[in-house]
C-alpha positions as CSV (number, residue, x, y, z in Angstrom):
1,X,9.6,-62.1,-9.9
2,X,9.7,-65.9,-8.8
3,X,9.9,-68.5,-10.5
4,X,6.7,-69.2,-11.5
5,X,6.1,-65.9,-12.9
6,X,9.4,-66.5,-15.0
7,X,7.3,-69.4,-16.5
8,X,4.6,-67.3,-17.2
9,X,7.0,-64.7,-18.8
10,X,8.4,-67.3,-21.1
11,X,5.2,-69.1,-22.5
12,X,4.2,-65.2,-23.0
13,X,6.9,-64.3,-25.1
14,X,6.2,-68.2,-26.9
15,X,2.7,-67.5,-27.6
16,X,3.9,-63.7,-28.9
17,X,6.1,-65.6,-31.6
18,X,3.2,-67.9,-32.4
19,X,0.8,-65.5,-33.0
20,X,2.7,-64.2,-36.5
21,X,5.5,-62.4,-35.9
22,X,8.3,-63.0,-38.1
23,X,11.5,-64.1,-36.6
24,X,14.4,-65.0,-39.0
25,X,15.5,-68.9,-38.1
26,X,19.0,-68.1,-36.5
27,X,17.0,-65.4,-34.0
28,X,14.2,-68.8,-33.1
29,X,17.0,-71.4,-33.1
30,X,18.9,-69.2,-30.3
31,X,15.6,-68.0,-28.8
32,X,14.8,-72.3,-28.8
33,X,18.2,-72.5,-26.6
34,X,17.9,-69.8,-24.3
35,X,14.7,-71.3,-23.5
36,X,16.2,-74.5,-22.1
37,X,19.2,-73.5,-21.1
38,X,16.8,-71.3,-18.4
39,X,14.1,-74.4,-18.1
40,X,17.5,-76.7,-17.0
41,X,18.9,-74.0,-14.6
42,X,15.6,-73.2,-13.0
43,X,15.8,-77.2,-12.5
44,X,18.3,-76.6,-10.4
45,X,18.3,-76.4,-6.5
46,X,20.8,-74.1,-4.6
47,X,23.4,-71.7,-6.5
48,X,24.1,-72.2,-10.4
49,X,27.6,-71.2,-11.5
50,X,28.5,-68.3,-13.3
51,X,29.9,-70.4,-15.9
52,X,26.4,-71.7,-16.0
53,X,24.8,-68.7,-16.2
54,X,26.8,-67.1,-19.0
55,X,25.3,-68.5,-22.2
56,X,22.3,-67.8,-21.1
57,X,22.5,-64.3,-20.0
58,X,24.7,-63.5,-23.1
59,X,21.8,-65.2,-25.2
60,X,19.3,-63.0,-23.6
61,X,21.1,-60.2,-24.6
62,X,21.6,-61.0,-28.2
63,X,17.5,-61.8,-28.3
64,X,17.1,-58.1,-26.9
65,X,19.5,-56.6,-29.2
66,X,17.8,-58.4,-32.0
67,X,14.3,-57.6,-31.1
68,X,14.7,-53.9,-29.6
69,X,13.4,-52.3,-32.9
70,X,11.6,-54.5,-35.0
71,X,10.2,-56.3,-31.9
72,X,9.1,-54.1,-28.5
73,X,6.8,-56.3,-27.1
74,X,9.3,-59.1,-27.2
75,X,12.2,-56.9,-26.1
76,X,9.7,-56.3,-23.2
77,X,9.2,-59.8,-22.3
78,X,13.2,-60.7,-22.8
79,X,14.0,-57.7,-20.0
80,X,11.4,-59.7,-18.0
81,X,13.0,-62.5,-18.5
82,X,16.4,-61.2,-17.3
83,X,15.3,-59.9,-15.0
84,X,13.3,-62.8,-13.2
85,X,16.0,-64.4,-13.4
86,X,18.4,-61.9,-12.0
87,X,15.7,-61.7,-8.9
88,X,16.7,-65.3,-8.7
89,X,20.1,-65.2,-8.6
90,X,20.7,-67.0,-11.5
């Protein structure tokens, strides 16, 4: 996956939560901050740090964890996610 596909991963799972499903506020605050966190890093040119990288991959896989069994669509879309940016190197 590249980085535009990652883009196109993340305005998927966006539109997903738009379109009714019910996420508890705590789950779309942290959802809200993953998202940045990855829009800053993908910012980025050359190699991010793995201090850098740490919020966001542990936020990732909090979202999956949250989402596994209510959510499988967006559990889907979060493993895409991580795994975009693992194809990355971020």
């Amino acid at each position: 996956m590249n980085q535009k596909q990652l883009i196109e991963t993340l305005k998927t799972l966006h539109e997903e939560l738009s379109q009714g499903e019910q996420i508890d506020p705590p789950t779309l605050d942290l959802l809200k901050t993953v998202t940045v966190d990855i829009q800053r890093l993908l910012e980025r040119s050359g190699n991010v740090p793995a201090n850098d990288t740490e919020p966001v991959v542990n936020g990732l896989q909090e979202l999956l964890l949250r989402f596994e069994g209510k959510h499988p669509r967006l559990a889907t879309l979060i493993e895409q996610v991580t795994d975009g940016l693992a194809n990355l190197g971020i």
